[in-house]
C-alpha positions, 0 to 999 in steps of 0.5 A: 295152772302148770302141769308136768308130765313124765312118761315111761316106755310102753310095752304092751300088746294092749296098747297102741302107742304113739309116742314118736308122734307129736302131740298137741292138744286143747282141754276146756273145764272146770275144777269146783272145790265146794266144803261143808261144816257141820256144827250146833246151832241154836241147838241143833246140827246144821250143815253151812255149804260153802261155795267157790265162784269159779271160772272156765279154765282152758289148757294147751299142751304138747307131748313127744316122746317123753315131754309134756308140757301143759299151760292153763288158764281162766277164760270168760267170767265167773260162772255164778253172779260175783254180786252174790256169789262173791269172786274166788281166787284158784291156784292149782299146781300138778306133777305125775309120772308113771314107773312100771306098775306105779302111777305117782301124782303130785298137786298142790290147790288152794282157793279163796274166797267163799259164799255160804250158801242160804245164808239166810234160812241159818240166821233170822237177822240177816237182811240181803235184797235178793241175796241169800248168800254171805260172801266170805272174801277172807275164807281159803283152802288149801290142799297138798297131796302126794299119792301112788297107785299100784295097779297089778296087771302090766297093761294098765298104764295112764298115758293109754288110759289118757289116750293122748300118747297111746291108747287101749286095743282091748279091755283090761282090768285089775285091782289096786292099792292106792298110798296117799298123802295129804296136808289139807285144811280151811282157814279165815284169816284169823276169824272164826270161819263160821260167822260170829253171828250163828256160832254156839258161844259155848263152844270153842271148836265152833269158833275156829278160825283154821281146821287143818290135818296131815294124814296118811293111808292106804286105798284098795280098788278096782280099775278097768277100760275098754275098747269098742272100736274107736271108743274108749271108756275107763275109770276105776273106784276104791274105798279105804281109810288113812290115820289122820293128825288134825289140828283146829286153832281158836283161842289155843290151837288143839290137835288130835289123832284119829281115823277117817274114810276115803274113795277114789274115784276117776271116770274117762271116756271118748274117741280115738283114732291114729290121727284123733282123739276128744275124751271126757276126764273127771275126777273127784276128790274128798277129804274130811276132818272130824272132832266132837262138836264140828266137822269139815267136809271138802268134795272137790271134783273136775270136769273137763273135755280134751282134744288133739291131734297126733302128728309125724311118722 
């Protein structure tokens, strides 16, 4: 993974600022981008879980003044049994800055190579020793998405929420407005990415080979952090919704236009001094597209522990 950084002047009393400082840091975590699909089989709801296979990424970055340069890559093996579980492939590319009261975020993932999870208690015929789970090498997702934030009070500005350049000398809170945009979907390369064998041969949507969707909207919410001496926790949580233009493709590709509910949500907390900083960064993401007889579900989320060292005059 390949991450940029640009970083605006900080200007607030609520904030001690590095920025003169030379930056250089280790982070160690993960990014899961598990999905469901709710559709009909043998006559009633299920829910098939689809699970990635995913490996132990580790990242190096520097930061002086107003570059940031971030490099990251897997480390050890994958974390689930790739017998069972298969092996998935992530790519995950990121840009960010921050103007004034604006946090602007840009980042493009994709995955492949997915399990479906208790295959077995979904189809009787199947027969795996002691492997539950049907890999599906060919099955991929891929998300693009550009968003901003408006946070309403000066002093609430990411690179001291971060704390790798700055951080926070007491608390502050505001609400804001988070505009999104997202290009997103699942696809199997042609096959129906519900398994021939428990698809409703009645319904054409369950035989989709691709759902995707490009939608747009509007996030209200409530952020905040604060400081106890050299502890520093943060996060903020909004609800909103975005118009969405969704599309599945089987025999003909189908569009429709519809509503569909969003959250955001970001947690951070750690230590930090002039010479020290280790935080815990998560962030969580979800999208989904709805039609009348089947529904995808992505709830992406990532965890990771970052630390460094601060440097020079």
């Amino acid at each position: 993974m390949l991450s940029f950084h640009l970083r605006a002047q900080q200007d607030s009393s609520a904030i001690e600022d590095f920025k003169n400082k030379k930056v250089f840091y280790l982070d160690m975590g993960y990014n899961n981008t598990p999905f469901s699909i709710d559709c009909p089989i043998n006559g009633t709801n299920e829910t098939i879980k689809y699970r990635n296979n995913f490996k132990t990424l580790l990242g190096i970055g520097f930061a002086y003044k107003w570059f940031h340069l971030r490099i990251g890559f897997p480390i050890f093996g994958y974390v689930k049994d790739v017998e069972k579980w298969g092996e998935s492939n992530q790519f995950d590319l990121g840009f960010n800055f921050t103007i004034k009261k604006f946090f602007f975020d840009a980042d493009f993932k994709t995955v492949q190579g997915y399990a479906i999870q208790d295959y077995a208690s979904l189809d009787s015929n199947f027969i795996s020793l002691n492997m539950p789970q049907l890999t599906m090498p060919s099955v991929g997702t891929t998300n693009f998405s550009l968003n901003s934030w408006y946070f309403n009070d000066r002093n609430f500005k990411m690179a001291a929420l971060r704390g790798k350049q700055a951080h926070y000398k007491d608390l502050v809170h505001t609400w804001y407005i988070k505009g999104s945009f997202n290009l997103f979907g699942v696809d199997n390369n042609g096959n129906s990415i519900v398994p021939q064998e428990i698809t409703n041969m009645g319904s054409t949507q369950t035989k989709a080979a691709s759902l995707s969707a490009i939608d747009i909207g509007i996030v209200p919410g409530y952020a905040f952090v604060n400081r106890l001496k050299n502890w520093q926790f943060s996060g903020w949580l909004g609800i909103g919704g975005v118009v969405q233009s969704k599309f599945y493709v089987a025999n003909e590709t189908r569009g429709f236009l519809g509503l569909a509910p969003r959250y955001d949500i970001r947690l951070l907390g750690g230590y930090s001094d002039k010479k020290f900083f280790a935080f815990v960064v998560t962030e969580f993401d979800n999208k989904s597209i709805r039609f009348s007889e089947i529904k995808y579900n992505l709830n992406s989320y990532s965890i990771k522990l970052v630390g460094g060292i601060r440097f020079g005059k």
